[in-house]
N, CA, C and O atoms as CSV, one atom per row, in Angstrom:
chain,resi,resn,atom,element,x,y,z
A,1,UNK,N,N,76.883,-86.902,-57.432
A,1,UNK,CA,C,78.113,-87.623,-57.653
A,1,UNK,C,C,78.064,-88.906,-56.823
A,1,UNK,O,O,77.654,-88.983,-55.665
A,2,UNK,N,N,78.611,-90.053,-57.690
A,2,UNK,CA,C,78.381,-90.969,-56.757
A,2,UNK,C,C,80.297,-91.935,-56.552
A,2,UNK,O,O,81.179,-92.390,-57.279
A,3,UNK,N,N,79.948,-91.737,-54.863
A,3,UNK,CA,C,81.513,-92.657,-54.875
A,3,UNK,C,C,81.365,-93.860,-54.265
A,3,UNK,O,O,80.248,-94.188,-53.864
A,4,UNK,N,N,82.200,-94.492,-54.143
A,4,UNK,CA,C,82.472,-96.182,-53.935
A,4,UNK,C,C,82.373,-95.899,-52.284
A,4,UNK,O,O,82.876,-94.931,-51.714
A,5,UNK,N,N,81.584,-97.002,-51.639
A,5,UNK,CA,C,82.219,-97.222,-50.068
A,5,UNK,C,C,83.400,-98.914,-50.404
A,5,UNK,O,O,83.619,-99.775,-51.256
A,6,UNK,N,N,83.810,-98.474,-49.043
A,6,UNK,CA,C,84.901,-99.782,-48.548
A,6,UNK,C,C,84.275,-100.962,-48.890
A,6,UNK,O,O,84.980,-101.783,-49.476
A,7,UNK,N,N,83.120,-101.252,-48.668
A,7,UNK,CA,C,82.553,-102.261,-48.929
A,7,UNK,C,C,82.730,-102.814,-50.256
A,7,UNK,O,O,83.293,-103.844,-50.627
A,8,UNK,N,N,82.244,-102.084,-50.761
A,8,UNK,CA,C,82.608,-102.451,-52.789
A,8,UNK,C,C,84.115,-102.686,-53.349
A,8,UNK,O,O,84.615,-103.678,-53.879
A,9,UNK,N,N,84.567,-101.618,-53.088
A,9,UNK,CA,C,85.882,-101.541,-53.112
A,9,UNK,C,C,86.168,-103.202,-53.955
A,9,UNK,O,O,85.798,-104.300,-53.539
A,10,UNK,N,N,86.870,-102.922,-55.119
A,10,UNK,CA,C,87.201,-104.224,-55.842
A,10,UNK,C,C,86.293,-105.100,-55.867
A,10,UNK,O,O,86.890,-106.104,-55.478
A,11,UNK,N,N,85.084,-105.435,-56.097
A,11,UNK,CA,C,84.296,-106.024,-56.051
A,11,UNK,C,C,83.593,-105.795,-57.999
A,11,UNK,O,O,83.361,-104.792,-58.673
A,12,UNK,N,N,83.519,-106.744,-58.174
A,12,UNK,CA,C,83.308,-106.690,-59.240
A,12,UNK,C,C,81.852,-108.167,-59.472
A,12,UNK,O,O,81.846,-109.341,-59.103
A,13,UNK,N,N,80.946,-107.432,-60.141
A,13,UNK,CA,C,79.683,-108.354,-60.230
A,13,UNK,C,C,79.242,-107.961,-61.363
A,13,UNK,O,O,79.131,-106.844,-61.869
A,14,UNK,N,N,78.844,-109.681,-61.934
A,14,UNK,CA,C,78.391,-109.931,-63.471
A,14,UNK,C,C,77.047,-110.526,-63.444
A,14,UNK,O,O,76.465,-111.201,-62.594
A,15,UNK,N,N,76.739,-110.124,-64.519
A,15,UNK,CA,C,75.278,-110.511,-64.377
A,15,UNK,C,C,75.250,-112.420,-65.099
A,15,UNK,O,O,75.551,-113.012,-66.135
A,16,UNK,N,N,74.645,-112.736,-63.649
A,16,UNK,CA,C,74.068,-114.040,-63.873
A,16,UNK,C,C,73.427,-115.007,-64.980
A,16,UNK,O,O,73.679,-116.193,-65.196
A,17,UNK,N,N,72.388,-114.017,-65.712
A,17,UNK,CA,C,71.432,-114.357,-66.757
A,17,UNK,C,C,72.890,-114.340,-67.610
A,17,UNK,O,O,73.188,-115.462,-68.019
A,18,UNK,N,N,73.385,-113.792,-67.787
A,18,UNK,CA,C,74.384,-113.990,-69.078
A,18,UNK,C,C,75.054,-114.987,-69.013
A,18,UNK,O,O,76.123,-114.780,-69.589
A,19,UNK,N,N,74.965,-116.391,-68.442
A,19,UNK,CA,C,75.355,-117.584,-68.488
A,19,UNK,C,C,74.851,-118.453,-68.533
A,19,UNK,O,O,74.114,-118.489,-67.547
A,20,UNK,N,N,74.716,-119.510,-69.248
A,20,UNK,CA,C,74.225,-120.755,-69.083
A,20,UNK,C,C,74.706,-122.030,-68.472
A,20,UNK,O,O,75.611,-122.708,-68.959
A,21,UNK,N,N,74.145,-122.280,-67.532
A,21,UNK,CA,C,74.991,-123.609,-66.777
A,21,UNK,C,C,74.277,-124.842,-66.435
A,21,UNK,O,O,73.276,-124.902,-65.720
A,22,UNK,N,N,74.945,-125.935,-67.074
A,22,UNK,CA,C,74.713,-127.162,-67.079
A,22,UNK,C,C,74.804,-128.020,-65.180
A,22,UNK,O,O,75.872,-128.431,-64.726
A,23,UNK,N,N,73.758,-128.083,-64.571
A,23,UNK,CA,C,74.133,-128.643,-63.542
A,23,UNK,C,C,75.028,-129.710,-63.503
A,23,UNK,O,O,74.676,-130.639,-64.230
A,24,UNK,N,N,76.133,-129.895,-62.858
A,24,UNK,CA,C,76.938,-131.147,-62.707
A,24,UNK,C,C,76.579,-132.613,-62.513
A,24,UNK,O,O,77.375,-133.543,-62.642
A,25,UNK,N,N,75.284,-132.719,-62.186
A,25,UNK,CA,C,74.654,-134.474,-62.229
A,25,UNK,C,C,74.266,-134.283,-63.658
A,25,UNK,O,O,74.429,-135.321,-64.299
A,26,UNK,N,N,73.972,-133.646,-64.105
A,26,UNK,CA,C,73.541,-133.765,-65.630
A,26,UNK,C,C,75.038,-134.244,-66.157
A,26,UNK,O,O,75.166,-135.392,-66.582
A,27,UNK,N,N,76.092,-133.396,-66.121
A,27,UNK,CA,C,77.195,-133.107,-66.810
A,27,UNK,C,C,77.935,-134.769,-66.161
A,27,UNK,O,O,78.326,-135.513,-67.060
A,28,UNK,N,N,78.016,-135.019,-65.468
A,28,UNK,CA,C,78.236,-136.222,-64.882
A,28,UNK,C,C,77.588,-137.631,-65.638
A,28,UNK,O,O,78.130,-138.608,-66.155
A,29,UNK,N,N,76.428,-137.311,-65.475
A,29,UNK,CA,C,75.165,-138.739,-66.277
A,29,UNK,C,C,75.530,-138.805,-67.841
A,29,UNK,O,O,75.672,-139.698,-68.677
A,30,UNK,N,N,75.594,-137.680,-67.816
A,30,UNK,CA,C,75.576,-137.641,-69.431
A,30,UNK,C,C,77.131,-138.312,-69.831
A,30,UNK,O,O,77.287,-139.339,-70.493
A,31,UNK,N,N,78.179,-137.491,-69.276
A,31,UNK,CA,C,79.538,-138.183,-69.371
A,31,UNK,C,C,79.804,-137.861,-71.090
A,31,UNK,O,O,80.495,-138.675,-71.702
A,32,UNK,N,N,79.190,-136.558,-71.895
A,32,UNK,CA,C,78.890,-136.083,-72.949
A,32,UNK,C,C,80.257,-135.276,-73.239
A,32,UNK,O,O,80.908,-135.299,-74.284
A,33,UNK,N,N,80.567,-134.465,-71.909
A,33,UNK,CA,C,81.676,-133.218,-72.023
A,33,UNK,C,C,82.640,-133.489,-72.477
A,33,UNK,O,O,83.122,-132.602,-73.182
A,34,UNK,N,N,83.350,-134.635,-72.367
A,34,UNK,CA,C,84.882,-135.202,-73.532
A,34,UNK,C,C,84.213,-135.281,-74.791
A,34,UNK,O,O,84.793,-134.731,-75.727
A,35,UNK,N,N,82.870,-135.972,-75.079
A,35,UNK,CA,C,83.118,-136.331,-76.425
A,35,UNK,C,C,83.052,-134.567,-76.985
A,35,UNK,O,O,83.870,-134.507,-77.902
A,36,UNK,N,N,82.734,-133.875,-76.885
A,36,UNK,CA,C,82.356,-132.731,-76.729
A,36,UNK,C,C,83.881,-131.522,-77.311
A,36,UNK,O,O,84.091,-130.704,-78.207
A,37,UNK,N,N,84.574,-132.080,-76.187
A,37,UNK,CA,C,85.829,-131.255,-76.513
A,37,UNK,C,C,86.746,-131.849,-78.001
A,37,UNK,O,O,86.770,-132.956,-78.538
A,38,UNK,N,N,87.418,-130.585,-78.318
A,38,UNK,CA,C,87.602,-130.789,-79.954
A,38,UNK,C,C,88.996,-131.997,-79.426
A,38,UNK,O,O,89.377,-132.338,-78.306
A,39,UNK,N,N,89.449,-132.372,-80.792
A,39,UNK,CA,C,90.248,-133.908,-80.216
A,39,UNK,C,C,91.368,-132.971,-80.147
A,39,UNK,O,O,91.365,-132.704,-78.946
A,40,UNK,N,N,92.316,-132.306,-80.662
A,40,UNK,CA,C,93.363,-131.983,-80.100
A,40,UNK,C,C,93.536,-131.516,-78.734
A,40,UNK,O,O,94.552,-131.663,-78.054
A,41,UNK,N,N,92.256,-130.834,-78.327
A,41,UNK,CA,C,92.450,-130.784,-76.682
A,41,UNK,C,C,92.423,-131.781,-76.344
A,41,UNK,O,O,93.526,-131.939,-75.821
A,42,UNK,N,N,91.749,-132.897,-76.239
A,42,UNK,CA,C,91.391,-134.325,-75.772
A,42,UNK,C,C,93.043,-134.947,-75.798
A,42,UNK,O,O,93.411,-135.654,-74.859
A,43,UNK,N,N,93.823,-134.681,-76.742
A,43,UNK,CA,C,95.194,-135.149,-77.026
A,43,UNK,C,C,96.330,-134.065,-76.274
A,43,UNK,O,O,97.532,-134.144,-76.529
A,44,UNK,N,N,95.899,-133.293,-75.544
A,44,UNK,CA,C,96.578,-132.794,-74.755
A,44,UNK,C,C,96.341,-132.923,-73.182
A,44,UNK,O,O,97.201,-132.791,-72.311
A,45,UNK,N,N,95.222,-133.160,-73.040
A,45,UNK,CA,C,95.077,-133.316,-71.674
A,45,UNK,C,C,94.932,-134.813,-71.294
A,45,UNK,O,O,94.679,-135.103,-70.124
A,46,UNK,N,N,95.113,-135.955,-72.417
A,46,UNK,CA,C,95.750,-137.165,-72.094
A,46,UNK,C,C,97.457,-137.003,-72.159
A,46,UNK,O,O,98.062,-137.732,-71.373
A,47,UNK,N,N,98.249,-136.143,-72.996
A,47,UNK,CA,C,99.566,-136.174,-73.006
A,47,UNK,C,C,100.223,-135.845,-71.157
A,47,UNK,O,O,101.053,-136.347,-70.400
A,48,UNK,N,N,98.948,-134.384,-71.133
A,48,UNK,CA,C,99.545,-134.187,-69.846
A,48,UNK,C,C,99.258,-135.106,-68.726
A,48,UNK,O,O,99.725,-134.973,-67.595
A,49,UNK,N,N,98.346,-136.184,-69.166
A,49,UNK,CA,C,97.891,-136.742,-67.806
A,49,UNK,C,C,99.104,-138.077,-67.803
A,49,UNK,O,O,99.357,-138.568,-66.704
A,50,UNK,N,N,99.712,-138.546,-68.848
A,50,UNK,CA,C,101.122,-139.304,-69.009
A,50,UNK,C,C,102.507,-138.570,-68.341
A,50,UNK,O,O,103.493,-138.987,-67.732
A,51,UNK,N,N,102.121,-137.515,-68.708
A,51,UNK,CA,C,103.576,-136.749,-68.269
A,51,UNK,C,C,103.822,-136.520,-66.842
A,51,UNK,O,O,104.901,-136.237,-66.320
A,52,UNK,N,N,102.485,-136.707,-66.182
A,52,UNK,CA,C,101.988,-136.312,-64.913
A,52,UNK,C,C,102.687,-137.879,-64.423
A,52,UNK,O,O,103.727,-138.128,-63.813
A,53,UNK,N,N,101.879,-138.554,-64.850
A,53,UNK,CA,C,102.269,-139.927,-64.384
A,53,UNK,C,C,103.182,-140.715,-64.395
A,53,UNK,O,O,103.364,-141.824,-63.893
A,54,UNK,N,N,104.194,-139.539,-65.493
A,54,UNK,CA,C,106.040,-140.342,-65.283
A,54,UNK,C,C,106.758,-139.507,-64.848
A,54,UNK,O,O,107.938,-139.385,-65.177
A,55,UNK,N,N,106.148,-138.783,-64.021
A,55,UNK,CA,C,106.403,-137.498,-62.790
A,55,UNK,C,C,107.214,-136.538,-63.536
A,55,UNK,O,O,108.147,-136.073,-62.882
A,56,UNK,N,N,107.082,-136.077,-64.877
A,56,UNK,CA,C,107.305,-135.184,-65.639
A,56,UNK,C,C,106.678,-133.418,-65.028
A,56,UNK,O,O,107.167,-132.374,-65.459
A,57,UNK,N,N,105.782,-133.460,-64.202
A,57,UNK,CA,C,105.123,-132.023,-63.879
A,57,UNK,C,C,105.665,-131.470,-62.815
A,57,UNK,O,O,106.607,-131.948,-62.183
A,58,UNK,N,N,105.179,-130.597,-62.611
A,58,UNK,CA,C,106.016,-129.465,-61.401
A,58,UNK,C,C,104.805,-128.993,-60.745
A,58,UNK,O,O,103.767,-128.620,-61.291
A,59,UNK,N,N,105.205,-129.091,-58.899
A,59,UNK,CA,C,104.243,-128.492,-58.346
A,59,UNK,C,C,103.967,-127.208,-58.853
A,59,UNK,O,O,104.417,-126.552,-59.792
A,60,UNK,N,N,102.867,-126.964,-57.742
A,60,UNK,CA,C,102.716,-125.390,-57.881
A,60,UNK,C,C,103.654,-124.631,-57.023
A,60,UNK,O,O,103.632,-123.406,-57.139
A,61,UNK,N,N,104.482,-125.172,-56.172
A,61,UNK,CA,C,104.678,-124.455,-55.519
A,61,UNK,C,C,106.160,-124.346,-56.015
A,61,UNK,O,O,106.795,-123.293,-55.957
A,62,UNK,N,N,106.783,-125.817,-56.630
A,62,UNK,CA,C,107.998,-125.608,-57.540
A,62,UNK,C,C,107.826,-124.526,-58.642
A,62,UNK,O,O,108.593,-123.564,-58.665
A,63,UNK,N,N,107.036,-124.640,-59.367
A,63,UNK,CA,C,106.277,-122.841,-60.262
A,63,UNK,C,C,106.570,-122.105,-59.369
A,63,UNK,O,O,107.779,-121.902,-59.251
A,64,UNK,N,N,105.957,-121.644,-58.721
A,64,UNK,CA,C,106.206,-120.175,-57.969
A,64,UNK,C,C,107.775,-120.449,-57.398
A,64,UNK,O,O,108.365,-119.548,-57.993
A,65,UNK,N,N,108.457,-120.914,-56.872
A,65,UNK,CA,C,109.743,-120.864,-56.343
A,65,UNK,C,C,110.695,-120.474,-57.708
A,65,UNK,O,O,111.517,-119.564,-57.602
A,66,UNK,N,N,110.535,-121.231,-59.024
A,66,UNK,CA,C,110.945,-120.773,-60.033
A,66,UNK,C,C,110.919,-119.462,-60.109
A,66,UNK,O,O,111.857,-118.696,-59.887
A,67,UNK,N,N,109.167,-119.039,-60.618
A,67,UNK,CA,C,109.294,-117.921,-61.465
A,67,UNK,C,C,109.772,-116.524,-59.819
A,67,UNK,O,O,110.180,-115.419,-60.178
A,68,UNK,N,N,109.680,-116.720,-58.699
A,68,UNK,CA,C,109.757,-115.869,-58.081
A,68,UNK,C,C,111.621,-115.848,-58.153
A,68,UNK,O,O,112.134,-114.769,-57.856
A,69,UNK,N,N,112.411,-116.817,-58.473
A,69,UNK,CA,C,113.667,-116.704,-58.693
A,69,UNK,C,C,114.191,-116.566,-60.156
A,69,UNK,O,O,115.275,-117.010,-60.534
A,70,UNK,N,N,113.311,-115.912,-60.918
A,70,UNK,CA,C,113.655,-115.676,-62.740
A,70,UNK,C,C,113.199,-114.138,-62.428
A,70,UNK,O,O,113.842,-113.235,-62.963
A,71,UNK,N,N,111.969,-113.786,-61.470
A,71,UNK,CA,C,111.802,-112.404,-61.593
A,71,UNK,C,C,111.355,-111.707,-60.677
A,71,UNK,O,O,110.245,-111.217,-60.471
A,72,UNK,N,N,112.388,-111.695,-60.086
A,72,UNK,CA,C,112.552,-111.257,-58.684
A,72,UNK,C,C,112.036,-109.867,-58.139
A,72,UNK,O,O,112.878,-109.041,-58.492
A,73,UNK,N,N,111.041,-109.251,-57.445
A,73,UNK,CA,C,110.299,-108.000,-57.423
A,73,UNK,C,C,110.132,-107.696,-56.078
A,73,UNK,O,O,109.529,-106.675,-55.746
C-alpha cells in the first residue's frame, strides 16, 4: 500500500514533454503572436486596453473587496 508523505501533500506534477514552448526571444523577435491570435480576441484586448485607459477597470483588490462583500463566507 502506498501513502502520501507531508512532503507531496498537494503537489501536483505534469509531465513536461507534453508541452511545447516557444522561448520568449524567439516569441519577442518574431513579434508573430498577435498576428497569430484570432481578430476578435485582438478586438478585445484592444477594447480592454481603452477602457483601462479611460480608467474604466477595477483593481484587483477593488474585485476582491466587492466579491468578498456580495458573498460573504
Amino acid at each position: 500500500m502506498h501513502f502520501m508523505t507531508s512532503k507531496k501533500k498537494n503537489k501536483i506534477e505534469e509531465p513536461t514533454e507534453a508541452y511545447e514552448v516557444t522561448p520568449k526571444k524567439e516569441v519577442v523577435a518574431s513579434n508573430n503572436a498577435w498576428k497569430q491570435l484570432p481578430e476578435h480576441v485582438q478586438k478585445s484586448i484592444e477594447l480592454g486596453i481603452e477602457q483601462a485607459d479611460k480608467g474604466l477597470a477595477f483593481t484587483q483588490e477593488e474585485v476582491m473587496s466587492n466579491l468578498k462583500k456580495k458573498y460573504p463566507f
